[in-house]
C-alpha positions as a printed NumPy array, in Angstrom:
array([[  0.   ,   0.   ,   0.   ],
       [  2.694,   2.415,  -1.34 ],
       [  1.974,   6.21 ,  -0.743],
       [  4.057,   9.347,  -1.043],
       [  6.116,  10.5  ,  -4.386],
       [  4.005,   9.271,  -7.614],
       [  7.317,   9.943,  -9.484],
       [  8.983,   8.077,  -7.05 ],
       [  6.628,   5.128,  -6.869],
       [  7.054,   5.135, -10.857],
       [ 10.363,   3.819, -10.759],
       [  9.734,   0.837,  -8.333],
       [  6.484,  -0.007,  -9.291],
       [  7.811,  -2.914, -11.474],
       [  9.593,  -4.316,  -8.765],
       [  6.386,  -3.909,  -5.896],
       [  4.329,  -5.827,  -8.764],
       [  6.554,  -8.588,  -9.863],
       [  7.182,  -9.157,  -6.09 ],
       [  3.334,  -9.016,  -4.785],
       [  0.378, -11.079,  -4.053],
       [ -2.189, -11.705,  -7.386],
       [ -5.545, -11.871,  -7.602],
       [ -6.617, -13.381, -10.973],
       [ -3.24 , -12.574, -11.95 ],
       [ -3.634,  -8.726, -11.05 ],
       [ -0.904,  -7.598,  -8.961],
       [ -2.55 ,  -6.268,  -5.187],
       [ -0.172,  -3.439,  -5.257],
       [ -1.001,   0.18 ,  -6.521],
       [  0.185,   4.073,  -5.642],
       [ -2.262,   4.99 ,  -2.789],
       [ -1.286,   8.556,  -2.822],
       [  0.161,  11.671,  -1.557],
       [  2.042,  11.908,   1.941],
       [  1.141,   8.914,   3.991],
       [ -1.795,   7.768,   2.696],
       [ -0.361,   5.022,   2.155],
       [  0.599,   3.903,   5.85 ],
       [ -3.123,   5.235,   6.485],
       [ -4.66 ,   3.069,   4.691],
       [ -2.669,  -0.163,   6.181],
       [ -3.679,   1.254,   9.561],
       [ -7.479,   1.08 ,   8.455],
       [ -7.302,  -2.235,   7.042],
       [ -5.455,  -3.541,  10.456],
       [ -8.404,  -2.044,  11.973],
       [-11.153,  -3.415,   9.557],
       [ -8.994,  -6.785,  10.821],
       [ -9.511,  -5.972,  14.384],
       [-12.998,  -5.847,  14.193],
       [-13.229,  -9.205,  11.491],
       [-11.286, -11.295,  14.155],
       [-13.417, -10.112,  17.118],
       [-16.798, -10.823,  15.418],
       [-15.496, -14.422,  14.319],
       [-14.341, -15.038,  17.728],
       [-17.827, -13.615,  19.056],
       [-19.556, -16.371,  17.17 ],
       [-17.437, -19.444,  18.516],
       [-18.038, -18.349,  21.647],
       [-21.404, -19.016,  21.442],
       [-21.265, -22.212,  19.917],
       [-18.529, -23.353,  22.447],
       [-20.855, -22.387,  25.505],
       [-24.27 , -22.724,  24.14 ],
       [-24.498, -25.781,  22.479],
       [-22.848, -29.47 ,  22.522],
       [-21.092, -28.951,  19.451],
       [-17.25 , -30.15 ,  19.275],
       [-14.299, -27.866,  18.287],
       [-14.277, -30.188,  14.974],
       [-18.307, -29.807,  15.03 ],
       [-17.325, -26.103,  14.648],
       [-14.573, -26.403,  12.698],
       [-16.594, -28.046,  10.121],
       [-19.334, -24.934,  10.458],
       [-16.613, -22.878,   9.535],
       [-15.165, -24.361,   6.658],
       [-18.653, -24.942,   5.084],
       [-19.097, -21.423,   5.405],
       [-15.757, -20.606,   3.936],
       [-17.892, -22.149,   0.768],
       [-21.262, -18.992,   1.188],
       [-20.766, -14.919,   0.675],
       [-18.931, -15.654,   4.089],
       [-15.712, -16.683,   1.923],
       [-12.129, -15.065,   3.397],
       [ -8.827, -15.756,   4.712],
       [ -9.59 , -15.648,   8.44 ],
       [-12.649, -18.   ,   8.238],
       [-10.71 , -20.142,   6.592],
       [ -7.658, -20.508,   9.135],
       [-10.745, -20.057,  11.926],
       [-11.447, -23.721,  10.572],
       [ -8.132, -25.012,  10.741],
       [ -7.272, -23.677,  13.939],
       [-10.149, -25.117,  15.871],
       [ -8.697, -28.591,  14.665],
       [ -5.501, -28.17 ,  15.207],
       [ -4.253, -30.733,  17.368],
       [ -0.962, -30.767,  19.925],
       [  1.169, -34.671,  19.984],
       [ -1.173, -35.745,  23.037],
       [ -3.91 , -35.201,  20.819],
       [ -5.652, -32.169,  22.8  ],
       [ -6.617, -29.164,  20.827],
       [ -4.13 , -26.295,  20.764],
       [ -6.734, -23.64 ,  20.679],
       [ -8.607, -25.209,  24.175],
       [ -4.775, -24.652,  26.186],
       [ -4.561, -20.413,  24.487],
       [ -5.086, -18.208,  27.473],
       [ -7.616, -16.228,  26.657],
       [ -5.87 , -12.593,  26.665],
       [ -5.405, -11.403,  22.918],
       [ -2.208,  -8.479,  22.387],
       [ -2.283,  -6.16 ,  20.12 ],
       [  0.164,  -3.891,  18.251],
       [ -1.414,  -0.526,  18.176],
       [ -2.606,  -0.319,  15.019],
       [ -6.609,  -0.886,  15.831],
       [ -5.846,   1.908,  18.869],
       [ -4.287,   4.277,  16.409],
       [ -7.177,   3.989,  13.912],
       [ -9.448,   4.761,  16.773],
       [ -8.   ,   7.347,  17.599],
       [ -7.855,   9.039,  14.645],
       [-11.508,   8.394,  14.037],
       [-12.02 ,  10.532,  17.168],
       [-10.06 ,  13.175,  15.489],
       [-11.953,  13.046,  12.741],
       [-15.561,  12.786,  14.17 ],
       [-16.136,   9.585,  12.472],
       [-18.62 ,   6.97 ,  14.639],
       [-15.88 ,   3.665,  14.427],
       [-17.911,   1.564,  16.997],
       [-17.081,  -1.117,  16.147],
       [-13.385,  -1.274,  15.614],
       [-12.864,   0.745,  18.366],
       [-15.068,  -2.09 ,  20.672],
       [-12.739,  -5.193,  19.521],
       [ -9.502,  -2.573,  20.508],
       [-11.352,  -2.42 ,  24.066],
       [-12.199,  -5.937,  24.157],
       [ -8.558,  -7.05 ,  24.154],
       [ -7.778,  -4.346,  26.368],
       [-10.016,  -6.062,  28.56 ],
       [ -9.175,  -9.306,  28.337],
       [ -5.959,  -8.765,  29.433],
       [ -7.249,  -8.294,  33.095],
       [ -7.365, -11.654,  33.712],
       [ -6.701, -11.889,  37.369],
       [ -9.263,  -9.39 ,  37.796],
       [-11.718, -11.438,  35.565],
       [-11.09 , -14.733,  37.516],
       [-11.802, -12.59 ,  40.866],
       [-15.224, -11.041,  39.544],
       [-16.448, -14.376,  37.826],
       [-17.012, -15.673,  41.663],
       [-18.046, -12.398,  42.79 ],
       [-20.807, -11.221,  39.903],
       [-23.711, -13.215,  38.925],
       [-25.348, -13.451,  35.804],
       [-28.217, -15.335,  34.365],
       [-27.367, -19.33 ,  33.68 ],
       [-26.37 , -20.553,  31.057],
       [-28.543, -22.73 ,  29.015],
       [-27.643, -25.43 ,  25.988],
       [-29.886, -24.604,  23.007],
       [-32.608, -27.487,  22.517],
       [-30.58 , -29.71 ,  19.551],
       [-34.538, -29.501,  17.389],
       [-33.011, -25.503,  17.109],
       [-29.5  , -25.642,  16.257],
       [-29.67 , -25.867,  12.876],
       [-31.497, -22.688,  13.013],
       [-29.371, -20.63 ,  15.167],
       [-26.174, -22.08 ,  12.943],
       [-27.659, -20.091,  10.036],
       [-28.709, -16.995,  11.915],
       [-25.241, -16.773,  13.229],
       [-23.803, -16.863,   9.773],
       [-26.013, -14.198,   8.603],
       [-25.357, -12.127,  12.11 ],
       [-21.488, -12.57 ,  11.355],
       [-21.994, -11.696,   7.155],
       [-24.345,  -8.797,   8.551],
       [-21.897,  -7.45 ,  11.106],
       [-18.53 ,  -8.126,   8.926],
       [-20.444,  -5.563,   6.178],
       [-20.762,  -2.878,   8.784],
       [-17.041,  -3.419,   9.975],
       [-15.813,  -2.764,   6.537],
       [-18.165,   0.036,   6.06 ],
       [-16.82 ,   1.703,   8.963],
       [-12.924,   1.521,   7.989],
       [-13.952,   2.975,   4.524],
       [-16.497,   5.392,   5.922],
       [-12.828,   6.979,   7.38 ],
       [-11.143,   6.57 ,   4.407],
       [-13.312,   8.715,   2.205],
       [-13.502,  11.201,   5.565],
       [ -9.969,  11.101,   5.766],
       [ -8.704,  11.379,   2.249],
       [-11.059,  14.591,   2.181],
       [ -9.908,  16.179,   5.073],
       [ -5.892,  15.749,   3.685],
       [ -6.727,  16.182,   0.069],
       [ -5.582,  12.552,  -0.979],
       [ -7.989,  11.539,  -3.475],
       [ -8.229,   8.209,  -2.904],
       [ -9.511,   5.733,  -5.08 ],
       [-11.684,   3.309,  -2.878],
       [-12.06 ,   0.435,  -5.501],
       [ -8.387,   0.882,  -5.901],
       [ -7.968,   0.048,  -2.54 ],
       [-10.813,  -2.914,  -2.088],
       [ -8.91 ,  -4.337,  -5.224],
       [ -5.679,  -4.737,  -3.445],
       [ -7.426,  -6.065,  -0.083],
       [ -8.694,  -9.144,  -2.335],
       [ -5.071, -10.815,  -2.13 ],
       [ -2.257, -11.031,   0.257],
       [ -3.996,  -9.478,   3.178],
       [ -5.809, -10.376,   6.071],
       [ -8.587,  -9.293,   5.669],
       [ -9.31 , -10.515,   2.327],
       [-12.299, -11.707,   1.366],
       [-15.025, -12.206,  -1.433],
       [-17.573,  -9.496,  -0.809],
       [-14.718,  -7.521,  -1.406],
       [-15.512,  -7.903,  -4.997],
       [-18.389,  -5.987,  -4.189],
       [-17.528,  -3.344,  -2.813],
       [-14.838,  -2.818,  -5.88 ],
       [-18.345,  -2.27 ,  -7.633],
       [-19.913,  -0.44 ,  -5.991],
       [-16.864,   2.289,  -5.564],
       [-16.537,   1.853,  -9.29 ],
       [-19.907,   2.616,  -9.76 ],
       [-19.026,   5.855,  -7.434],
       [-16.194,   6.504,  -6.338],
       [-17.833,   9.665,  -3.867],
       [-20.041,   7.306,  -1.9  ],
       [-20.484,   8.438,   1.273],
       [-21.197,   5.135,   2.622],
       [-21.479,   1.42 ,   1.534],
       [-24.345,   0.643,   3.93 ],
       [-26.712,   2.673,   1.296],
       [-25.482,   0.694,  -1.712],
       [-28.211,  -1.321,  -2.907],
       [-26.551,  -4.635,  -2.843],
       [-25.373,  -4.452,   0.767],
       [-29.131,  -2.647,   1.86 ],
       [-30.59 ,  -5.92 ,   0.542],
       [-28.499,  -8.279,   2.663],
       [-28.342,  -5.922,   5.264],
       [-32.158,  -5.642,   5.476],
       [-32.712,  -9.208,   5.564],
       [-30.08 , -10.261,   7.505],
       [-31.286,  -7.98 ,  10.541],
       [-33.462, -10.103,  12.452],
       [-30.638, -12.651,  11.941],
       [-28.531, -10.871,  13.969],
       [-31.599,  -9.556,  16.549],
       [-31.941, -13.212,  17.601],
       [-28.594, -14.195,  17.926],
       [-27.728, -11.123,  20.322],
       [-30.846, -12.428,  22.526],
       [-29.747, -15.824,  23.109],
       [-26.725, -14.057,  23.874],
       [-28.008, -11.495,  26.396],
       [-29.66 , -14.063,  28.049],
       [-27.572, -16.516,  28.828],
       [-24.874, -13.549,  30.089],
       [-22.516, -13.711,  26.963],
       [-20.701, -10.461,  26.07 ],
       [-20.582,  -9.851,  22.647],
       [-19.752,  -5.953,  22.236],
       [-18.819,  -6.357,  18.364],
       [-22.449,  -8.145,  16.879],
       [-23.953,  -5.836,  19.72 ],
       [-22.342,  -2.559,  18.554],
       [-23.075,  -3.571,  15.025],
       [-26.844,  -3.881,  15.476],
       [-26.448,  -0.228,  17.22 ],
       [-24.637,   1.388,  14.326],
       [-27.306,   0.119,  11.87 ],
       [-30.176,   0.957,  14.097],
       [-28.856,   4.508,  14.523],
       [-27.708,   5.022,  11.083],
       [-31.136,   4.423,   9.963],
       [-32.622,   6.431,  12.374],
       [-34.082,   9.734,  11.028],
       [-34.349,  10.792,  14.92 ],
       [-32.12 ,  10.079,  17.8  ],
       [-32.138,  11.451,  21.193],
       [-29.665,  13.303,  21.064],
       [-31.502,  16.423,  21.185],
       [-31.811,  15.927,  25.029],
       [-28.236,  15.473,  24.937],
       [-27.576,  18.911,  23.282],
       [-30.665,  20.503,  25.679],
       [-28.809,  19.443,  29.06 ],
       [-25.54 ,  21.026,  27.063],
       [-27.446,  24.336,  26.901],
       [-28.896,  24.219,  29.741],
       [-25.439,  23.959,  32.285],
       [-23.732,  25.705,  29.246]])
């Protein structure tokens, strides 16, 4: 994702494509733009990833502690969907890691403390979404969610000290049903993650006068990346199509999957809720949609208390 000197990106341009990942043969490699738009725009695809990995790991979750399926059971889930509109490179190794066995024959992924570190980019690109007014729920939740799960000690301490409600297996007659809303809760919510990172793009490249080309930069996501993935394709389209959108959510393609995907989503975050699950990234997806289609929030008792103590 090479930004700064055009002229300068002329001369080792052959080089970056001989050298890069394909997709159909197409090099994933193109000039970005001025300054450090290029290093901007690996920082919001780290965060896009932040988000992508949080959601997936939302969704085992579940499975693990609501129903009697098997880390293969799930594995299997995964890789099927690897096959649907789900298709991407960290479903894909989600499937092979949940089978991954050690010599004794345990799974690896059972014996991973469950405190996830992070780098900084996801933190930065929250940051900078502050900065530039831009609502990046939730990227910024799965940067707090490792944050949190670092407190372990202090997690072990208030699991014997706060209750919550128990937990309950799903009845077997509905699992096949709650397998499918959860891959149209994770499809739904992975759409509003990468709507989010290129919501601040197109802020961003206006506010520094970069010019970016979005379906120049959904093109070279498709290969070599994490967070590659087929609906990518789609939103090369759509950007194609306009390069000035203000936001993919209003793109018919992603309204129609989006609008029937919904409830989906709606009744996976209630079997959630009520069997005392946190899931803060399928949660604060459902809240970005629900407010971004909202023609009236109520925030205007927010701005009256603001006037009133001045």
């Amino acid at each position: 994702m090479p930004g700064g000197s055009k002229k300068a990106y002329s001369i080792v341009s052959p080089i970056f494509e001989k050298i890069s990942a394909k997709y159909k043969n197409i090099p994933c490699v193109n000039y970005i733009g001025e300054n450090g738009s290029g290093h901007y725009v690996k920082m919001i695809h780290n965060g896009i990833e932040y988000s992508d990995m949080q959601l997936i790991s939302e969704i085992y979750f579940l499975f693990k502690k609501l129903t009697h399926l098997s880390n293969l059971d799930i594995s299997s889930i995964f890789s099927n969907w690897n096959k649907t509109e789900l298709n991407s490179y960290l479903i894909e190794i989600t499937s092979y890691i949940l089978k991954k066995k050690d010599d004794l024959g345990n799974f690896i992924l059972d014996n991973i403390l469950d405190v996830a570190n992070q780098k900084g980019t996801g933190k930065w690109t929250s940051k900078n979404s502050m900065d530039l007014s831009v609502p990046l729920s939730l990227i910024t939740e799965a940067v707090y969610f490792r944050f949190l799960s670092s407190f372990k000690s202090q997690r072990v301490l208030a699991s014997s000290l706060l209750f919550g409600p128990a937990r309950r297996f799903l009845n077997s007659s509905k699992l096949s049903i709650f397998i499918e809303d959860a891959r149209k809760a994770l499809f739904f919510s992975k759409i509003i993650a990468y709507s989010q990172g290129f919501f601040q793009l197109k802020v961003a490249s206006d506010k520094y006068n970069w010019n970016l080309k979005f379906y120049n930069i959904a093109s070279i996501f498709r290969s070599g990346c994490i967070i590659r993935a087929k609906f990518l394709n789609d939103i090369v389209k759509a950007y194609e199509k306009n390069n000035n959108l203000v936001n993919l959510l209003i793109v018919p393609f992603f309204q129609n999957i989006l609008n029937n995907y919904q409830s989906s989503l709606r009744n996976v975050l209630k079997i959630g809720i009520e069997n005392g699950i946190a899931l803060p990234g399928l949660s604060s997806a459902l809240s970005y949609y629900d407010a971004y289609r909202s023609d009236e929030l109520p925030t205007n008792l927010i701005q009256a208390q603001r006037d009133y103590f001045g």
